[in-house]
C-alpha positions in Angstrom: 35.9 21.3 -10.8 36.1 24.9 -9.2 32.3 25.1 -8.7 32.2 22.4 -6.4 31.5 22.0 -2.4 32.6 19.2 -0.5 31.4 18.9 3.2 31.7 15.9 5.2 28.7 14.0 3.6 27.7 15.7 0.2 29.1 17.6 -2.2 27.4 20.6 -4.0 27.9 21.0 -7.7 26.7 24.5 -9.3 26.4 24.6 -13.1 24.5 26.9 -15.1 20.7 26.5 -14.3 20.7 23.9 -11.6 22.5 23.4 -8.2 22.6 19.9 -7.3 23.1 18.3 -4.1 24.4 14.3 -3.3 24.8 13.0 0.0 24.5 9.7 1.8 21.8 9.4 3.7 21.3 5.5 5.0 22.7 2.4 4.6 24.1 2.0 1.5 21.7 4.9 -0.2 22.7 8.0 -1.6 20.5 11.1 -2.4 20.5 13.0 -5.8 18.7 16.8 -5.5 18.5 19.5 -8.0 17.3 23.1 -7.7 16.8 24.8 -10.8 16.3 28.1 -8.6 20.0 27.2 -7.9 19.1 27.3 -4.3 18.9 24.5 -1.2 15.5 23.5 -0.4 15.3 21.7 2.6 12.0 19.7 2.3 12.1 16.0 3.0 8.3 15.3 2.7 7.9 12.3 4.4 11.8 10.6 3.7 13.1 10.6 6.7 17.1 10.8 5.5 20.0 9.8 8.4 22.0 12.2 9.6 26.1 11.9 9.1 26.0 8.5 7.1 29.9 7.5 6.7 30.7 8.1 3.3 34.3 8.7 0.8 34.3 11.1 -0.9 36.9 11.4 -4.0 37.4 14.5 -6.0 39.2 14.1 -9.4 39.9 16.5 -12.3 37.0 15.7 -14.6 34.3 14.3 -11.8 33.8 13.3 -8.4 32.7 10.0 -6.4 31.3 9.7 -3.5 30.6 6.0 -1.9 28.6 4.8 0.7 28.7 1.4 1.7 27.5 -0.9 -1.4 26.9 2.3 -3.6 28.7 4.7 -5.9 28.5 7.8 -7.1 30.0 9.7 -9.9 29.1 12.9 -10.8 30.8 14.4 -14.3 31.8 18.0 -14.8 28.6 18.4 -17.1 26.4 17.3 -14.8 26.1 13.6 -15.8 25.7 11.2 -12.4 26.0 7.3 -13.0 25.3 5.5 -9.9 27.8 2.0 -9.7 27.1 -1.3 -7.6 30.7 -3.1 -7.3 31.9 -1.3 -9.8 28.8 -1.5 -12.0 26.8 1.0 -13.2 23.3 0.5 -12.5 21.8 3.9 -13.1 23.1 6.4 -15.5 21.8 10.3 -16.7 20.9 9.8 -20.2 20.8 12.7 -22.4 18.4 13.8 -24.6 20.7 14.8 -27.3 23.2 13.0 -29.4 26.2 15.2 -27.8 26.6 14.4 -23.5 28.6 17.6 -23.2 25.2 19.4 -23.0 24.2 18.4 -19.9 20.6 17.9 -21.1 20.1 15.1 -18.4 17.2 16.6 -15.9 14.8 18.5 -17.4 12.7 21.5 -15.6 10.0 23.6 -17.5 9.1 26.8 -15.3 5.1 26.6 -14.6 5.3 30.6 -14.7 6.2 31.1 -11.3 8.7 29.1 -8.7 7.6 25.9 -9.9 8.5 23.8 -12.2 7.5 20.4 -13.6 10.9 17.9 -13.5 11.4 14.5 -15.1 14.8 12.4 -14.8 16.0 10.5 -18.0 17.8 7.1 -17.2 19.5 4.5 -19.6 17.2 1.5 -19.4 19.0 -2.2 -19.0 18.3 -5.3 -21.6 17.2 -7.6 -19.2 16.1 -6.0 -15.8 13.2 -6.2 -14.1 11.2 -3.3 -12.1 8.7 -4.2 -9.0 7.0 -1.6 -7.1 5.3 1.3 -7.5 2.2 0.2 -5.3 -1.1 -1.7 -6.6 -3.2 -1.5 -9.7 -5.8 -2.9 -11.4 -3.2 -3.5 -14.5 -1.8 -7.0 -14.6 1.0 -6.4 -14.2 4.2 -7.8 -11.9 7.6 -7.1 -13.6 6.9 -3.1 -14.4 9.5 -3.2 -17.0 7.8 -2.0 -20.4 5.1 -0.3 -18.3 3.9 3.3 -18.1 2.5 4.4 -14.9 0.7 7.5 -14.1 2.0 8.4 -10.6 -1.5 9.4 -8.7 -4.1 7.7 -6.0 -7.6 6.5 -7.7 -10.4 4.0 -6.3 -7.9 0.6 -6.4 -4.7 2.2 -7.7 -2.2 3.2 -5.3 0.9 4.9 -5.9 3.7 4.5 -4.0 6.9 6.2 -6.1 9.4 3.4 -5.6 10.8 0.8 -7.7 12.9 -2.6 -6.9 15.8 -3.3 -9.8 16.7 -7.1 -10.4 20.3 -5.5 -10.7 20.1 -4.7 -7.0 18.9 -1.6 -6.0 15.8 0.7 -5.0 15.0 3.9 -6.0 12.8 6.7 -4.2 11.2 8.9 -6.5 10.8 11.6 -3.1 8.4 14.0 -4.7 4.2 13.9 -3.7 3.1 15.4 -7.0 0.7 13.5 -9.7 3.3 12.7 -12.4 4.4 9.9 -14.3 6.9 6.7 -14.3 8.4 5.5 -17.7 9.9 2.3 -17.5 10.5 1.9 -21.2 12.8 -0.2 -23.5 14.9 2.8 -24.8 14.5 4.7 -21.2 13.3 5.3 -17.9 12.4 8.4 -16.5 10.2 9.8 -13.8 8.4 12.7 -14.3 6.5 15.3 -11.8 4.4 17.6 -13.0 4.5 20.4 -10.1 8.1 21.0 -7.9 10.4 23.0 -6.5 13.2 20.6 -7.0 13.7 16.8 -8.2 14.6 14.5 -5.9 15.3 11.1 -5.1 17.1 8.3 -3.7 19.4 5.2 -4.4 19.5 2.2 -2.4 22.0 -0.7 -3.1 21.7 -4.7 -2.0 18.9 -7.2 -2.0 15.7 -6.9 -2.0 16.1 -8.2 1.8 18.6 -5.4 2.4 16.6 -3.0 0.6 13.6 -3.1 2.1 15.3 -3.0 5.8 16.8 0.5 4.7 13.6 1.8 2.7 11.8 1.4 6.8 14.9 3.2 8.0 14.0 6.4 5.4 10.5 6.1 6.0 9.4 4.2 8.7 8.7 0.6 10.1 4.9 -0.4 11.2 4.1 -1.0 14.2 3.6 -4.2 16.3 0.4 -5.6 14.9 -2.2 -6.3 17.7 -2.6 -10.1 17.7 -6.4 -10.0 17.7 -5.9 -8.9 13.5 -4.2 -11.7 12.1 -7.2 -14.0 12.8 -10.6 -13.7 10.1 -12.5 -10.9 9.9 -16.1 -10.3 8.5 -17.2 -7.5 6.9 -20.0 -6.5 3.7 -21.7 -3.6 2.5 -23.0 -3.8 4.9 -24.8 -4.0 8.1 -28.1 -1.9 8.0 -28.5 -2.1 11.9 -26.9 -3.1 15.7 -29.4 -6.0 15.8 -28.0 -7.3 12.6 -24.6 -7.0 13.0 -24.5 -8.9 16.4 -27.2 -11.8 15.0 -24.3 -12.3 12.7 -21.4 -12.1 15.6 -23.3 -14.3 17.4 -23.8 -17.0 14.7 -20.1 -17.4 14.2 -20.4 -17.8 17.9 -22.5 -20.5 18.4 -20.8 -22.2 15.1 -17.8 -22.4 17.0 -16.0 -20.2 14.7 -13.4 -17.7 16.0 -14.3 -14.3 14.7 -11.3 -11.5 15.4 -13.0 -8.6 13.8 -16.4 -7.1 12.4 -16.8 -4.2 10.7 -19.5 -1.2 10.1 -19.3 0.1 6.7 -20.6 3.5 5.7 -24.1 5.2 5.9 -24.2 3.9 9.7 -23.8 7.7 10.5 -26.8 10.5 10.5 -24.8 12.7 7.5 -21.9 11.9 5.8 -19.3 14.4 7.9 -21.2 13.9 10.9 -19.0 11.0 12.5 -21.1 9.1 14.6 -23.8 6.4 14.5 -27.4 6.9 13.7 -29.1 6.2 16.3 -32.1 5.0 14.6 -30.5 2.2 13.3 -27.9 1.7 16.5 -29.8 2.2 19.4 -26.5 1.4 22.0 -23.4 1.4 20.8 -21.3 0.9 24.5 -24.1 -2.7 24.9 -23.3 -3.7 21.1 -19.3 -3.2 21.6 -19.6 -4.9 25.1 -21.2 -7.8 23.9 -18.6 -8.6 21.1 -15.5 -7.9 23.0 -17.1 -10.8 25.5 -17.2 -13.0 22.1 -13.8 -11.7 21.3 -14.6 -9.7 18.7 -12.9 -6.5 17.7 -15.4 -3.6 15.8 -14.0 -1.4 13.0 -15.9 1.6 12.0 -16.1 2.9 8.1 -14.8 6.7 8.2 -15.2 8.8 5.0 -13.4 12.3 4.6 -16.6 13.9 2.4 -18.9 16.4 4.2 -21.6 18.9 3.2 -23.5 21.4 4.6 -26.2 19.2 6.3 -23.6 18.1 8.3 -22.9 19.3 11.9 -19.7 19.9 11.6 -20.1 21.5 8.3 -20.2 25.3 9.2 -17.2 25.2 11.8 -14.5 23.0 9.4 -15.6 25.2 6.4 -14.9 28.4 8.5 -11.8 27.5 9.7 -10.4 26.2 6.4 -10.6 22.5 7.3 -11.9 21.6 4.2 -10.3 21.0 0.5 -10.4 24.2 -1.5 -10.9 25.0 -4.7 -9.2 27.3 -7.5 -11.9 27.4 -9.6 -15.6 26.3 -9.4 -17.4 24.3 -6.2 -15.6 23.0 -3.7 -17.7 19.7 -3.6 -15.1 17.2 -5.9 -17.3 14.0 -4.9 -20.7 13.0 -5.7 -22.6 10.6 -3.7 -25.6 11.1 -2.5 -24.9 14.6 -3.7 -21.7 16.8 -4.3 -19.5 16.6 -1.2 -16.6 18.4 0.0 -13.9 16.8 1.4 -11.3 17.6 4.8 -8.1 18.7 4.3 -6.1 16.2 6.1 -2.7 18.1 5.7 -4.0 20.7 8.1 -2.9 20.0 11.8 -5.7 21.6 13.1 -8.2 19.8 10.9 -6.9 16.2 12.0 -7.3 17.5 15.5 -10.7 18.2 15.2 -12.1 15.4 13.5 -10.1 13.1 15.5 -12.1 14.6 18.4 -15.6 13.6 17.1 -14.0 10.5 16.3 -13.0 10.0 19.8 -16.0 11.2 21.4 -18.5 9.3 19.0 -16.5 6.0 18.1 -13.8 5.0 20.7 -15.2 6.2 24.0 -17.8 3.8 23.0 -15.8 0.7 22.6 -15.1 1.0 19.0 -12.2 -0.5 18.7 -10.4 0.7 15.0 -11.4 2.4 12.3 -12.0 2.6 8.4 -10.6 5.3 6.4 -12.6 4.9 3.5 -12.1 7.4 0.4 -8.5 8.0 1.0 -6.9 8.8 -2.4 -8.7 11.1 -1.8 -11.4 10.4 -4.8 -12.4 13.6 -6.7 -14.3 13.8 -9.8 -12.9 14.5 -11.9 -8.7 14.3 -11.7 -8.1 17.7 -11.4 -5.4 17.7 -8.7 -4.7 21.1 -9.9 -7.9 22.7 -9.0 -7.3 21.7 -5.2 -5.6 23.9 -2.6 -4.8 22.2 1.0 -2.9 23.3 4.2 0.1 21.6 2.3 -0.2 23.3 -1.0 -1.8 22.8 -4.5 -2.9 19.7 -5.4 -0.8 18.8 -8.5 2.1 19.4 -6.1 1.0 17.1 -2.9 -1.9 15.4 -3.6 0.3 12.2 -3.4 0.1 12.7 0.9 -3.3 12.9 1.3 -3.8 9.2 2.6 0.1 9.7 4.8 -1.9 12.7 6.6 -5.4 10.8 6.8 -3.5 7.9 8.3 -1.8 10.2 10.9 -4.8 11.7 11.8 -6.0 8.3 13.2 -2.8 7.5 14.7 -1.9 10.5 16.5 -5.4 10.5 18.3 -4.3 6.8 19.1 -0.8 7.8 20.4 -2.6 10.9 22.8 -4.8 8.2 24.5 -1.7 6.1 25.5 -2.1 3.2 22.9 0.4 1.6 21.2 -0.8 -1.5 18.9 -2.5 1.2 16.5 -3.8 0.1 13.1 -6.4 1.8 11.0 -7.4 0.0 6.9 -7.1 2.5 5.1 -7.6 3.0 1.0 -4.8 4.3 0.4 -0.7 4.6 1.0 2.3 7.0 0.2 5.9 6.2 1.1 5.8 6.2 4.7 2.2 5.0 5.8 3.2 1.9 7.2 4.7 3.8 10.3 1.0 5.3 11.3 -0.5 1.5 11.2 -2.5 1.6 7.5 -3.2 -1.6 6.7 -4.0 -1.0 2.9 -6.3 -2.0 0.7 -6.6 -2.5 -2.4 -10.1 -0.8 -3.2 -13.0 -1.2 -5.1 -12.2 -4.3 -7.1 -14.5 -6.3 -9.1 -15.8 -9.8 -8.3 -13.9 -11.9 -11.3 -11.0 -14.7 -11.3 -9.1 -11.7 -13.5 -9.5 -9.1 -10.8 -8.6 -12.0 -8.3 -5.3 -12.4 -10.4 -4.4 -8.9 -10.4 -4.9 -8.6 -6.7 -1.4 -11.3 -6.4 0.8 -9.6 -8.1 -0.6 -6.3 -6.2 0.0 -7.8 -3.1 3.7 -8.3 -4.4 4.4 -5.1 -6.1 3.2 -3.7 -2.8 5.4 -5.6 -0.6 8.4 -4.8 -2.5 7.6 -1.1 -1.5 7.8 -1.2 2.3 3.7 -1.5 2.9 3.8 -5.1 4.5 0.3 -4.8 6.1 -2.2 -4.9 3.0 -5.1 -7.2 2.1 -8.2 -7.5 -0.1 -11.8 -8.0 -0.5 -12.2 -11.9 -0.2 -14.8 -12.4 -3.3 -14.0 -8.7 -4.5 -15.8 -5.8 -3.7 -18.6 -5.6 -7.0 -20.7 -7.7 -9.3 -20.5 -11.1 -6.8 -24.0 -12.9 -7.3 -23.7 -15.5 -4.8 -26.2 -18.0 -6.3 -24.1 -18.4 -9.1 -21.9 -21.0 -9.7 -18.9 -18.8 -11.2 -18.7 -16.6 -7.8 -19.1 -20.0 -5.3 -15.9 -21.0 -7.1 -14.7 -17.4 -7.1 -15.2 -16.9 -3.4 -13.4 -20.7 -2.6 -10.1 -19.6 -4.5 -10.4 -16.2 -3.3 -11.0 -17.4 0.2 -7.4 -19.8 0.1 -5.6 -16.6 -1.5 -7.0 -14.2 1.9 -5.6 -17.5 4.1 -2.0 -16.6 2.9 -2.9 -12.9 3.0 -1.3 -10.6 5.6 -4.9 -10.1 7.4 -8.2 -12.4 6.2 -10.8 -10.1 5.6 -14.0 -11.4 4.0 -16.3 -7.9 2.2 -17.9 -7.1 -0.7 -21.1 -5.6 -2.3 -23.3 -9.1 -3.2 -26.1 -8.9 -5.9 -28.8 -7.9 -4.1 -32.3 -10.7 -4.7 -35.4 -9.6 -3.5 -36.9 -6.3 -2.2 -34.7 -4.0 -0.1 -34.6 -2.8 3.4 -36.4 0.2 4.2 -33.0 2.5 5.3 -31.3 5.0 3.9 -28.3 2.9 2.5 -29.5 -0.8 1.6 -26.9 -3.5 1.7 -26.5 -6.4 -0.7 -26.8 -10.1 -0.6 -25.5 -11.6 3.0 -22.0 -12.0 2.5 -21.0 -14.8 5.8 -19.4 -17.8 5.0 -22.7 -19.9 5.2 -23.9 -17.0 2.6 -22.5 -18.9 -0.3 -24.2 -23.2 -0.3 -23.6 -26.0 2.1 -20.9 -27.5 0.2 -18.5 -23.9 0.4 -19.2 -23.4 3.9 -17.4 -26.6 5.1 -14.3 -25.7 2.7 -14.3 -21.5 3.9 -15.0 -23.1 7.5 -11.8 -25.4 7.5 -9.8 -22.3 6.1 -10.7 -19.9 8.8 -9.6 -22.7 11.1 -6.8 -23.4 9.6 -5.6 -19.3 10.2 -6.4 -19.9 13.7 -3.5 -22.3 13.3 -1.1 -20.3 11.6 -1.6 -17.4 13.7 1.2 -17.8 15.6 3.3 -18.1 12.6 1.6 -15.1 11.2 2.4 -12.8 14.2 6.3 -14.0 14.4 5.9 -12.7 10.4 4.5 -9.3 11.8 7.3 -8.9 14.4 9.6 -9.2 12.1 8.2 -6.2 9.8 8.0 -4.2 12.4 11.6 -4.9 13.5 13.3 -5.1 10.1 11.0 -4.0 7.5 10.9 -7.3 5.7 7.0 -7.7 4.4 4.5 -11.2 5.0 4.1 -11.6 1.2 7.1 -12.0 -0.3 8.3 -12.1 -3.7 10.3 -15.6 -4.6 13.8 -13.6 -5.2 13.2 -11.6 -1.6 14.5 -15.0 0.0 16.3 -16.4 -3.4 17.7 -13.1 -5.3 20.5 -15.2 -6.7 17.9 -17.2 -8.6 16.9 -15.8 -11.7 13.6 -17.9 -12.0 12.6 -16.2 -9.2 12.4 -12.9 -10.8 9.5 -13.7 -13.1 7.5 -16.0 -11.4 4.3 -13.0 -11.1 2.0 -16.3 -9.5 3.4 -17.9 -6.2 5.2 -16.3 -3.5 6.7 -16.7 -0.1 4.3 -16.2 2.9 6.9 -15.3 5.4 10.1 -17.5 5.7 8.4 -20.6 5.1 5.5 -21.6 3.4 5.1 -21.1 -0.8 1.8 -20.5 -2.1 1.0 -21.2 -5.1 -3.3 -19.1 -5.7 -5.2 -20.8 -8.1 -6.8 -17.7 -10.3 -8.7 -19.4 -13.5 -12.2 -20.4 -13.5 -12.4 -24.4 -13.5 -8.2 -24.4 -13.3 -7.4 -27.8 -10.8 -4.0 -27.7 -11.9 -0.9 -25.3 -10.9 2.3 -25.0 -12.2 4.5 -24.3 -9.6 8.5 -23.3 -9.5 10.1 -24.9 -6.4 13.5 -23.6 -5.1 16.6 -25.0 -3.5 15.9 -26.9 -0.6 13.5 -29.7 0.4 9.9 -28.7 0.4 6.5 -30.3 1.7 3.0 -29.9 0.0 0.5 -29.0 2.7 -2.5 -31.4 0.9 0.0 -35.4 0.9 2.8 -34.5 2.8 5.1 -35.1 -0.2 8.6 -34.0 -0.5 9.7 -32.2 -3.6 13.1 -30.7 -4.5 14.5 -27.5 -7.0 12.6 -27.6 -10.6 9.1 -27.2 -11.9 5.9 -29.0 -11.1 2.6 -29.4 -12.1 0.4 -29.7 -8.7 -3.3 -30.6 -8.7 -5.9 -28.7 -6.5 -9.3 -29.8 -6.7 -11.7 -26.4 -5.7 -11.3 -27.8 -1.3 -7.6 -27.9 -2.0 -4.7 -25.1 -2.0 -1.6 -25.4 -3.7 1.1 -24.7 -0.6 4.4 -25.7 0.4 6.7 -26.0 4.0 10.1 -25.8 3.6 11.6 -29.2 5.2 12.4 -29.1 9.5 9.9 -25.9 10.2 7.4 -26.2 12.6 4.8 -24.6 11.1 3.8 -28.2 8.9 2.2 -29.3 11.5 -0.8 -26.7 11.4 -1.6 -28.2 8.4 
């Protein structure tokens, strides 16, 4: 192979049209890159590759190999790669045409100037199953079969990596809109706007695998112990007076409270970035008084602006704000067309993380909100919008990365160090700026509340251990009816076994509305929803304050090795393949299984049970490997101990 270059840790392989680069780059992960322009681009985005990983590297006449740890790499004189796990190949080019020789494995169509849009075609597997990709509101939990379009909406966030049940991970490194293929005859990834394709192979268990995915883009932070008790939020609190009679309640009901939050329209203009004061007379006396009840206050922050804002005139003037190539800048409508920050810009962050500061922290705030973080535009068009990073349809993928480190960065400056910020939205490498994600604006039904567990899974499984939900979803909860008072129950035991416990939602609003400028819905506290459901949501938020200990040793250890709180059943049994389609129990950390009830009027659960001796929460009974049908009445869970841990005797 005379067009090839071999260097210490990659080789470079030149072939007519396309210069491809492979290297190793972490444990047991190898990167594939290929420049049409038949020149090295070094742009890493937000991968974070390792420097001089050991690797062999093997030329021979027709191909070469190169091996790190685990992982294999061959890479064939016409430009096929097939990617081997102990001697099995896992991932393999697959051409488009009948005849290989052709090299028609990577396919780049020129956009009329140095970009080009680039898919990858793969051989799909009978048999294997896919996991990843972030959250949806598709229910879906093993991706194969699936077609996903590869961009951040309102309660769909994509994060371009994918777990294999034939034991590896693969980084699709490239922040443009695109779309993921994980077909029956094929998989391929597809980006609609690059200057190169890119990506990365990761071999070993899903344990293993998620330990080097932190390694390439980051582990979280220490979570701050006051998070992983209950916190209380709805849309939302109209005034100071209101939000503290409702601190104070829990107060004087005995029931530990860890956080409370302000949602939006607290502010004089959306851009503005601080608290009417109307409404909020004395913000330093209102945060004072919770932090004496041990109460932390979150602030909603939303990226949309216009020019009744303040800040309006001086961000538009010095290009803070999202651009446009062709009509208004204002891509978001409500309350009117708004324009929105440009996050990617340094100078940007900087500023708005200044009023944040000045209007927000120095006053006892405590975290904050970042609403709106896809960022949503109406419509799609990622290709309309220009930012400090470039077009749209080419990084529109790190708009919530750069809104998270905008919050995180003004943290770091002040000397803090337990930072975390909930956030809307993720890309592959969030997690290391504190986002505790969300999954969005999700409606107020036993389907969404089914969706939302294999979300939490799928986004495990792509190095985002910190996520959570609305307890009760976020619209159409009416919280007279029947149908919602058992909705909120169930929904309440699945937030128990949630990374953090955070009650929120928009209630059907009864009776006449406030007069302000953003009315809320129903009361949404856990005595909001009959007698009966308070004692049950009551004993639950107790029963965190329990766990909480357990819960934090859970957080340590994502922060140390990257392993997530929920936990799909084959992260801690890969070598059983039950465990790799069970899409309706998981692991919450080492110990305990949960099993979430999600069907109206369902008091029965079928649950899977491992090796190993495990104990149900409810009787204290012992049950061993095989499948059981457990019954929950709507006060009981369906939860299990594994046999000599500790953390049975919360329960």
């Amino acid at each position: 192979m005379n067009n090839l270059v071999i260097r210490e840790n990659e080789i470079l392989f030149s072939r007519s049209g396309e210069l491809i680069r492979i290297s190793s780059c972490g444990n047991n992960a190898i990167r594939f890159q290929s420049f049409p322009d038949c020149q090295v681009i070094d742009e890493n985005y937000t991968l974070m590759p390792k420097d001089n990983v050991p690797c062999e590297i093997v030329e021979e006449e027709k191909c070469v190999f190169l091996t790190c740890g685990k992982l294999k790499c061959k890479l064939e004189k016409h430009g096929k790669t097939v990617f081997y796990i102990d001697e099995k190949p896992v991932i393999a080019d697959k051409s488009r045409h009948t005849f290989e020789g052709n090299g028609d494995f990577r396919r780049f169509v020129n956009k009329g100037n140095e970009n080009w849009s680039v898919s990858a075609n793969f051989e799909a597997h009978d048999g294997e199953h896919f996991f990843g990709l972030g959250h949806s509101w598709d229910n879906e939990f093993d991706l194969k079969g699936s077609t996903i379009d590869l961009c951040h909406l309102n309660a769909k966030v994509t994060i371009p990596y994918v777990y294999s049940s034939l034991g590896y991970g693969f980084i699709w490194n490239n922040p443009s809109p695109g779309l993921c293929e994980l077909a029956n005859n094929r998989t391929r990834w597809t980006s609609n706007n690059a200057k190169f394709m890119d990506y990365v192979v990761i071999a070993g268990n899903l344990k293993e695998a998620c330990t080097t995915l932190a390694d390439l883009t980051g582990y979280v932070p220490k979570m701050p112990e006051w998070a992983t008790g209950f916190w209380q939020c709805r849309l939302r609190y109209e005034t100071q007076d209101q939000l503290l009679e409702v601190a104070r309640k829990y107060k004087e009901l005995g029931i530990p409270l860890s956080a409370i939050i302000v949602d939006y329209f607290h502010w004089t203009e959306q851009g503005d970035y601080k608290f009417d004061p109307k409404y909020w007379s004395d913000v330093p006396a209102m945060t004072e008084e919770l932090h004496a009840m041990n109460t932390k206050l979150l602030v909603s922050m939303w990226p949309t602006i216009n020019e009744h804002s303040e800040n309006y005139s001086y961000m538009k003037s010095n290009n803070m704000l999202m651009r446009t190539m062709r009509g208004s800048d204002r891509v978001f409508q409500f309350y009117g067309w708004q324009a929105q920050i440009d996050v990617t810009n340094p100078a940007a962050r900087e500023f708005v993380w200044s009023k944040l500061k000045e209007n927000y922290i120095d006053k006892g705030v405590d975290a904050l909100w970042f609403d709106v973080a896809e960022p949503e535009i109406w419509p799609s068009h990622f290709d309309n919008l220009l930012m400090h990073a470039g077009r749209g349809d080419m990084v529109a993928l790190l708009y919530p990365y750069y809104y998270a480190k905008l919050v995180y960065d003004g943290f770091k400056s002040m000397g803090r160090e337990e930072i975390i910020t909930l956030t809307r939205a993720a890309y592959l490498g969030s997690q290391k700026f504190g986002s505790l994600v969300w999954s969005g604006d999700i409606a107020s039904t036993f389907e969404s509340l089914a969706h939302q567990v294999k979300g939490a899974m799928n986004m495990a499984v792509c190095g985002i251990p910190w996520w959570n939900t609305d307890i009760g979803g976020f619209y159409g909860g009416d919280t007279t009816s029947d149908y919602f008072r058992e909705l909120i129950v169930r929904w309440f035991q699945f937030g128990l076994f949630s990374p953090v416990m955070r009650l929120h939602g928009n209630r059907v609003r009864h009776g006449e509305k406030n007069n302000v400028k953003e009315p809320t819905g129903d009361p949404n506290e856990i005595w909001s929803f009959g007698e009966k459901n308070f004692e049950i949501l009551r004993d639950l938020v107790m029963l965190r304050e329990r766990l909480r200990p357990y819960i934090q040793k859970q957080f340590d250890e994502a922060s140390e090795k990257g392993y997530p709180i929920v936990r799909p059943m084959f992260f801690e049994y890969p070598d059983d393949e039950v465990c790799y389609i069970l899409d309706s129990q998981y692991m919450f950390g080492d110990d305990i299984l949960f099993a979430p009830i999600v069907k109206q009027g369902q008091t029965v659960k079928t649950v899977y049970i491992p090796d190993g001796e495990w104990i149900l929460t409810k009787d204290k009974t012992v049950y061993t490997k095989g499948t059981y049908e457990i019954h929950a009445e709507i006060d009981e869970f369906v939860a299990f101990v594994k046999k000599g841990s500790d953390v049975i005797a919360c329960f």
